[in-house]
NUZABA-722067 format. One record per residue (C-alpha): x, y, z. Coordinates in pm, whole numbers, plus 50000, padded with zeros to 5 digits. Each point is the difference from the previous one (the first is absolute). Layout:
N
XYZ
...
This chain:
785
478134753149453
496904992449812
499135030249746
496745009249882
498704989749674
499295023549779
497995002949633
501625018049720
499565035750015
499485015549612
503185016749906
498265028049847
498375016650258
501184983850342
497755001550306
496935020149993
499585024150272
497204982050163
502314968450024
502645019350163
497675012050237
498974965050057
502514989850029
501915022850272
496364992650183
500764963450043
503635003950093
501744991549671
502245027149999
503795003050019
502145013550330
501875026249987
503405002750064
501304993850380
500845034550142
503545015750014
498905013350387
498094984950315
497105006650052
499375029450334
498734971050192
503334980349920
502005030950066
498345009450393
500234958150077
504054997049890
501185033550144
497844994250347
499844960150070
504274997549993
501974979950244
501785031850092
496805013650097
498304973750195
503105001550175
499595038450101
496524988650092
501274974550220
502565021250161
497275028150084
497904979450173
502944990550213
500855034850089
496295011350062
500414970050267
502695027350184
497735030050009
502945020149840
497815012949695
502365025449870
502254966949865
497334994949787
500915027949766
501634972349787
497464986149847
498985036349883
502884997449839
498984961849841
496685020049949
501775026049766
502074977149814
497014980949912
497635029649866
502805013849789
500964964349878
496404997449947
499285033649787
503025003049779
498624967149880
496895004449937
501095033549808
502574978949833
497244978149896
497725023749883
502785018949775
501204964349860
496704991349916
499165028349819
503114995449802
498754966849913
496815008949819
502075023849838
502714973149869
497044970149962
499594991649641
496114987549862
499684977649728
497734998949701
497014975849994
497444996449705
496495006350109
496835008349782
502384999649723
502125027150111
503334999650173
499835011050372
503045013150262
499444978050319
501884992150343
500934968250039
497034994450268
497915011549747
500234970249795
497364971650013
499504963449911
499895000449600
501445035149935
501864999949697
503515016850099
501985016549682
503764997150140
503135003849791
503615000850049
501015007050403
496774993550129
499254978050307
497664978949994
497225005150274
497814966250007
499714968649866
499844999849640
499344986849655
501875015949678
496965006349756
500925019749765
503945001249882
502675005249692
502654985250295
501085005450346
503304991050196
499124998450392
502474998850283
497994977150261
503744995150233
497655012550302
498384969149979
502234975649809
503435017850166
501494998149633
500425031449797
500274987949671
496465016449802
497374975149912
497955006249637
496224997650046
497594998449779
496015003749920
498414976150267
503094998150233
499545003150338
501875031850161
500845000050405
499565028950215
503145018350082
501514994549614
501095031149863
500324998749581
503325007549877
498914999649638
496635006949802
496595007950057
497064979650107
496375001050104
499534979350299
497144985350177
499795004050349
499214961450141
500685003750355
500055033550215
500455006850369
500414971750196
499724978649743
503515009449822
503295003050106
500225034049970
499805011750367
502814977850090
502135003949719
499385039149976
501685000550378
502894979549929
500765017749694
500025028550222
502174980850276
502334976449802
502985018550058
500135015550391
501995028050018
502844997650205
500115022150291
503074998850213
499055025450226
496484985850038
501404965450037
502345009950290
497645021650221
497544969349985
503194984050131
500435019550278
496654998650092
499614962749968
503074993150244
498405031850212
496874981150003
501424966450165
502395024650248
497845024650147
497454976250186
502434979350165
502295025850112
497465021850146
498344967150189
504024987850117
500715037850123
496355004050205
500524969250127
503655007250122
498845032550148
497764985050182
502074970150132
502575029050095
497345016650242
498945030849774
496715017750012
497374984049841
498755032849810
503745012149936
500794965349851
497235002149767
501055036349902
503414986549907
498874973049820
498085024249773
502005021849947
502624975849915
498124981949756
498295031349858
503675012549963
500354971449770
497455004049738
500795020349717
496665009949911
500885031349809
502324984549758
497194976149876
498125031149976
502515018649848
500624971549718
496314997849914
499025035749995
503195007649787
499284977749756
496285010949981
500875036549951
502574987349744
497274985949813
497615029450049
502945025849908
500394975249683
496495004449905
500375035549988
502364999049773
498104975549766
501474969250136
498224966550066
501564978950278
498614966249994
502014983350259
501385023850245
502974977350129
501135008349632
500845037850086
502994984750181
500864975849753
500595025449718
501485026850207
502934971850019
500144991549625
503165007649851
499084987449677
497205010049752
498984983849695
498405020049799
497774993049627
500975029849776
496665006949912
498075020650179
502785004850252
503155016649767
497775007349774
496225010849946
498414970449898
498605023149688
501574984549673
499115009649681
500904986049626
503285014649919
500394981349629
499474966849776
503344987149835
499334977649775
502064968749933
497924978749788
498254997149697
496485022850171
501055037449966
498585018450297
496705006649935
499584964650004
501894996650308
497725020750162
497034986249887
501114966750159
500935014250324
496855017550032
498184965649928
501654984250245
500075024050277
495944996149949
499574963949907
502154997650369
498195025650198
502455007050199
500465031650250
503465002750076
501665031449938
501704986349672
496414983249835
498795041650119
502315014449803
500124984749705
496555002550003
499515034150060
502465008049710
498794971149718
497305002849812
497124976850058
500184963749799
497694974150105
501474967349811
497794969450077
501614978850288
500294961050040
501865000250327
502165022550194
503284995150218
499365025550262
503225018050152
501834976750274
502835016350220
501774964149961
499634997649614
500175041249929
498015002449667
496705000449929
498344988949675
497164984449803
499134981349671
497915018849785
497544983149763
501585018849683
503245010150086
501774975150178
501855001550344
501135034850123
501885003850367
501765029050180
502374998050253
503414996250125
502554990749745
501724978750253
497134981050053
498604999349611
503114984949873
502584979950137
502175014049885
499345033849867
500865002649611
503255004349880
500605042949990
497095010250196
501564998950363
501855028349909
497245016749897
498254990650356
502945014050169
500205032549830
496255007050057
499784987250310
503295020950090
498265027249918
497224994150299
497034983949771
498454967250080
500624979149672
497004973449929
500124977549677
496994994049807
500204963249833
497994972449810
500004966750047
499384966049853
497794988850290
500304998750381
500074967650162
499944998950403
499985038150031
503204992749769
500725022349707
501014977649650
502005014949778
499845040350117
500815023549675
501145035750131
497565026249833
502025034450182
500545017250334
497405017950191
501265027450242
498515008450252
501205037150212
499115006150380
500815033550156
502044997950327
498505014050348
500185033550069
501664999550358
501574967749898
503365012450073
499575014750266
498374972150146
502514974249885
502675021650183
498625001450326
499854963149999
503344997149936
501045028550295
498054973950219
501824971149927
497554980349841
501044983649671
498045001749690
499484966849772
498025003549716
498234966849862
497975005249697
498394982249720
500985027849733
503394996149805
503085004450269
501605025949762
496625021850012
499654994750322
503755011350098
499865026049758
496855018850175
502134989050387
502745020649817
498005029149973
498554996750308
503244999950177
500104964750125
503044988650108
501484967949864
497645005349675
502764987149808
499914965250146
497094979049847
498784969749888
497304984049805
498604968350142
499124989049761
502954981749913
499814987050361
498724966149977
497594983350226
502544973150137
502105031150158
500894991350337
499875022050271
503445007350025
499645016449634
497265021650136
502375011450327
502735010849769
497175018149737
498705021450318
503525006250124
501625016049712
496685010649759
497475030050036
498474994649718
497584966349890
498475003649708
497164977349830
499324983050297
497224975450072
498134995950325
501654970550103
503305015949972
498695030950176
499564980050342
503304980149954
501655036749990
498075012950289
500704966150201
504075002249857
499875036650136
498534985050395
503034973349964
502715026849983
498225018750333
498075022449879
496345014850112
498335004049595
496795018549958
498604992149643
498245027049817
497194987449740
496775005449828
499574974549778
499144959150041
503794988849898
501075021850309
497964978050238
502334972050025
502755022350125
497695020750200
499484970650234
503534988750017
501095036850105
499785011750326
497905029449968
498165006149684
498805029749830
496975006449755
498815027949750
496395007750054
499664998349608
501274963750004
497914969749961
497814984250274
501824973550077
503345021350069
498145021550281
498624974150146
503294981350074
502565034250073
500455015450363
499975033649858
497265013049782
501305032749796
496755019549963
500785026749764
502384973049797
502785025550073
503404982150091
501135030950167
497824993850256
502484973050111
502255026850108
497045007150294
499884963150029
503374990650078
500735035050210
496714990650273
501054967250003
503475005450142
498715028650211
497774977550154
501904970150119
503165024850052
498065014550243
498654971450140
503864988550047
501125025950115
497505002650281
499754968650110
502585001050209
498225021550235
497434976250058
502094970350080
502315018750273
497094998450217
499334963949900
503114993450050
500975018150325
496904983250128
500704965549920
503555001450158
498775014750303
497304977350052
502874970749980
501635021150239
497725008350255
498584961250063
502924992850177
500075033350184
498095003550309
498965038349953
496715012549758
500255001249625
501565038949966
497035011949797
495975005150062
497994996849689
499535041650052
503415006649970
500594983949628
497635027049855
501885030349961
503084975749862
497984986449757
498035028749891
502885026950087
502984977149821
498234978349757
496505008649928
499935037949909
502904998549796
499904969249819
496995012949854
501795034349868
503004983649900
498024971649822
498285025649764
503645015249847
501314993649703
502774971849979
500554988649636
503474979550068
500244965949845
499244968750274
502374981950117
497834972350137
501784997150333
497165007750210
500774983950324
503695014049945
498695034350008
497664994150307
502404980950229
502805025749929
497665025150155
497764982250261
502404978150207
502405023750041
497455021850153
498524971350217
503004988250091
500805037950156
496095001650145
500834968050199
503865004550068
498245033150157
497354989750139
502344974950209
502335025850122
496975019350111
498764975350213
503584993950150
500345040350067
496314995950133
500764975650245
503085017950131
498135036050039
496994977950158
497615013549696
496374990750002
498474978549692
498055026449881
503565023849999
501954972149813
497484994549728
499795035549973
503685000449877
499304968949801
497265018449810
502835032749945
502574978649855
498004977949799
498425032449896
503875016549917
501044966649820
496984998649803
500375034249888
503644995549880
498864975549812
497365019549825
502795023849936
502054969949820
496824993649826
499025032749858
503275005549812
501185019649817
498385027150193
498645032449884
497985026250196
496464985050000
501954966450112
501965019050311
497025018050049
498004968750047
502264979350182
500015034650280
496555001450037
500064961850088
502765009150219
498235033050180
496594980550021
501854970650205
501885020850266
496325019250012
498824968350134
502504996150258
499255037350121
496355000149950
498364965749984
501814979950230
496704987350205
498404991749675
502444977949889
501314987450331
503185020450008
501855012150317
501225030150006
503605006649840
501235028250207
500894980350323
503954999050020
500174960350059
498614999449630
501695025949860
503584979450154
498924974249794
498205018049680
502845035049952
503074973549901
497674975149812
499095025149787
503195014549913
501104966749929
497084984049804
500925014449642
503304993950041
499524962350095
496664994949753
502945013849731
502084975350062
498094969250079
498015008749663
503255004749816
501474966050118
497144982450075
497885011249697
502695005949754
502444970950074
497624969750122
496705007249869
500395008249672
502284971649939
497364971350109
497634988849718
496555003550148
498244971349760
């Protein structure tokens, strides 16, 4: 794509205000990010235009061709469904997206000569953007002004490996900077860059993987290429076997009504809507909402130990020195290069909070780099100075000093080095000279504990994978209670040509990985998927991104860099891990909800289905009008799904969705139909009238349904019994009192009540067992993939 050309803008003062404003008024200006929510228009057009409900459509002009209006009330029913689909979205929506302006980080332009906080649709054509380490880069770019950057461009190259730029190289939309600072140019905005299309696929690289999702789509889809030809083979039948024209298009109807299960799509989206909402509440960002389900089925979480065992608040514990500078000098050298870096990670904050203020003239600077893990630069009088990880300073560490690591690092400090160096050649370090130890102390969480220990109660396993010494870091799991604390290792010593095979047997016997880079960091998470497991990936930092996109559902702290949030499913708002506690418990009371009433929605799928197969080859009416479904699927299904969806249910998944369902539903359908059959046999013996023998149809469809909903609701308690009688009371009530409304005979005729008295007694009893053997025995032995 062609970008605009653009003149130099002067680094000291940027873009005057009148050239911004000119500059928005012609159109040069960037777009903003694309939306985490449709829009209300996109909302009304995919909840109303649906197949399902052009089919309802269809099937209520047929039935306003028989004049029986009162078997319209089904598409009130469609109506309902709709408007509620309809407004817990848009509420969902509107509580997401204020969330989002809450969690959306501005960046700092230079304009008049001062720095300014801007979204990124804010920026224009020529702004100068001041972006440092973690940052994302919004537009098209040129580096003006630099002492050395590291970019990660693998959203548009696809490798990972960082890329050094310097003054006058050209910088790509969608980079994020791993290392450094820089002044950039903006050369190309809008739809001129890359950025709109890279921003979305940053967002979308990794789908989550919804199971549950994935197999009611199923079900629709083969529902979709089932429903139209069975309802044209049964009219058609009907009417080759002589049947009333109006009662043949009744049955049909009602059949193929029977067979849409409109309220579990329903259910699905409005329960992960509220999810989200109920989230937000709690300070929780859900980006992608198919990712509630995917972490309420992790079973393993990686976690970084800052900010998640511990505070994230570290602090200069003490300066040992080791070499010929005593520790004034020491400090005076980390505080020089802590500035000459300009860093504004926690460590750089620290020490320079707690070191006095040196400004030594700088020739160049080696900004911190996740993959190298020191930072450093040459100063004009005083030679090379780096901090960083021993491990990575010196390979390998002088002779007596691991010991001295250990003991520190035992003790819970992070243990830096502080070196000089001959030169550095290739962002290689000649010659390193150990100067002393720096150590660094960070606090651990208050409710870390506690919150570690709930994990584990939930069987979810904890992996920690950190940058920091493993012997600091299993020292602070120690006194956080973490099981396993005791097994680490650094990675260091892992070299790059490890297969995979190493990495399985690191993730199945370690807890602890220690001085990790980001490479290694996805080849854990992706070792981790191999064995089985569902991995959510906790970060807040750019060497966590890697991982974050191999996991399966990722996690980041609102504190964390730019480039983190925009890539994670979850969004902590408050950067409080706790609040994964909320996270994890809504996201397995959601979809076990959603599984566990499901079931109720597919017995009259399938009941329908089978009888529709039956009844094309049978000469009498489809048992059911389209009035008679109602109070089964408000009565049975409806009403109490929506109570029952809203309890708590905090048990680990199990993933076997259509297990669950069929063990339920086709035992029931099979006993509405086996039923339903006998009925009409009895019928025809007694000489019962059509409206008589659907009458009893409707009562034991009705009785099955209910058992089921008993089966559901367990384990019972007194608002659950309570519930499942009302349902009960209100469906005899219709019998009794609302029998012309819905198309009912009357049940106290004695020919009915021959056929009705020893159904009854012996429905439970049968349901029991067919559900036992059926349910138990068959269905939950089939894999439903």
């Amino acid at each position: 794509m062609e970008k605009s050309k653009q003149e130099p803008t002067n680094l000291a003062t940027g873009l005057t205000t009148s050239e911004v404003q000119q500059r928005v008024a012609s159109g040069q200006q960037n777009d903003a990010l694309p939306p985490l929510t449709r829009s209300v228009k996109q909302i009304f057009r995919d909840n109303v235009f649906t197949l399902f409900n052009a089919i309802n459509l269809v099937l209520g002009a047929l039935v306003l061709v028989t004049g029986s209006y009162k078997n319209l009330l089904f598409l009130g029913v469609a109506v309902v469904n709709t408007a509620i689909g309809i407004y817990q979205e848009i509420r969902s929506k509107h509580q997401i997206d204020e969330m989002t302006l809450l969690s959306e980080g501005v960046m700092t332009v230079r304009r008049d000569g001062q720095p300014l906080e801007v979204r990124q649709e804010e920026v224009v054509l020529g702004d100068l953007l001041l972006l440092g380490r973690g940052d994302q880069v919004p537009v098209d770019g040129i580096v003006r002004e630099t002492t050395g950057i590291e970019v990660d461009e693998s959203q548009i190259t696809g490798e990972s490996d960082s890329i050094f730029k310097q003054t006058g190289d050209a910088v790509t939309s969608g980079s994020i900077l791993m290392s450094g600072q820089a002044v950039i140019q903006a050369t190309a905005v809008g739809e001129n860059s890359f950025v709109k299309r890279l921003s979305t696929e940053a967002k979308h690289e990794k789908q989550s993987a919804s199971q549950l999702l994935a197999t009611i789509n199923r079900i629709i889809k083969i529902l979709t290429y089932t429903i139209i030809p069975l309802g044209a083979i049964l009219f058609a039948s009907k009417m080759l076997h002589g049947n009333d024209l109006n009662q043949s298009i009744l049955g049909t109807v009602a059949a193929m009504v029977g067979m849409i299960p409109e309220g579990l799509v329903l259910l699905t989206s409005v329960a992960l809507a509220a999810g989200a909402v109920t989230l937000a509440r709690k300070h929780v960002l859900v980006r992608d909402l198919p990712a509630i389900e995917a972490l309420a089925r992790v079973d393993v979480l990686c976690l970084d130990k800052t900010g998640t065992i511990t505070s994230g608040r570290l602090k200069l514990a003490a300066v040992k020195p080791l070499g010929p500078l005593d520790e004034g000098g020491q400090k005076q050298a980390l505080s020089a290069i802590v500035r000459a870096t300009e860093d504004t990670n926690e460590t750089a904050m620290a020490l320079q909070s707690a070191l006095p203020e040196v400004n030594w003239a700088v020739d160049s600077v080696m900004p911190f780099s996740s993959e190298r893990k020191w930072s450093g630069a040459k100063f004009r009088d005083h030679g090379i100075f780096v901090m960083g990880a021993p491990e990575f300073i010196f390979s390998p560490v002088p002779d007596g000093v691991t010991e001295q690591i250990n003991g520190y690092a035992e003790a819970g400090d992070r243990v830096l080095s502080l070196a000089t160096a001959e030169d550095v050649r290739d962002h290689q370090l000649v010659n390193p000279t150990l100067q002393g130890l720096v150590l660094i102390s960070d606090e651990l969480r208050p409710n870390a504990k506690s919150t570690l220990r709930y994990f584990k109660n939930q069987d979810v396993s904890l992996r920690v994978i950190s940058g920091d010494n493993p012997a600091t870091v299993a020292s602070i799991a120690k006194r956080a209670g973490l099981d396993g604390a005791d097994q680490f290792v650094n990675m260091s010593q892992i070299t790059d040509e490890a297969d995979d095979g190493q990495y399985d047997d690191l993730v199945a016997h370690e807890t602890i990985f220690g001085r990790v880079t980001p490479a290694q960091k996805k080849r854990l998470i992706a070792a981790f998927q191999r064995a089985g497991h569902t991995v959510a990936m906790t970060g807040d930092g750019v060497n966590d991104i890697l991982a974050m996109r191999q996991s399966d559902c990722s996690v980041a702290m609102a504190s964390g860099s730019e480039a983190t949030k925009s890539i994670a499913d979850f969004v902590l708002l408050d950067s409080n891990f706790d609040a994964m506690i909320n996270v994890l418990n809504e996201g397995r009371r959601v979809i076990n909800n959603i599984e566990r009433v499901a079931s109720l929605y597919l017995i009259k799928t399938m009941y329908s289905v089978m009888l529709t197969l039956i009844f094309i080859f049978m000469t009498r009416s489809y048992p059911f009008q389209p009035i008679q479904l109602t109070p089964i699927s408000v009565l049975t299904v409806g009403i109490p799904t929506f109570f029952l969806a809203l309890e708590p249910n905090y048990q680990r998944l199990t993933g076997q969705f259509m297990e669950k369902v069929m063990q339920i539903a086709a035992p029931a359908a099979i006993c509405d139909v086996g039923y339903i059959l006998v009925i009409m046999y009895l019928g025809d013996l007694l000489a019962l009238n059509y409206t008589q023998t659907s009458t009893l149809s409707v009562m034991f469809t009705g009785v099955i349904g209910l058992f089921a909903l008993l089966l559901v609701a367990r384990p019972l308690n007194r608002l659950k019994i309570g519930l499942v009688t009302l349902m009960a009371v209100c469906f005899v009530s219709i019998f009794v009192w609302g029998g012309p409304l819905f198309s009912l005979a009357s049940i106290f005729n004695w020919k009915m009540a021959v056929i009705y008295v020893p159904l009854l007694i012996s429905a439970y009893p049968v349901y029991y067992l067919v559900q036992g053997i059926l349910g138990k025995r068959v269905f939950s032995k089939i894999h439903w993939r």
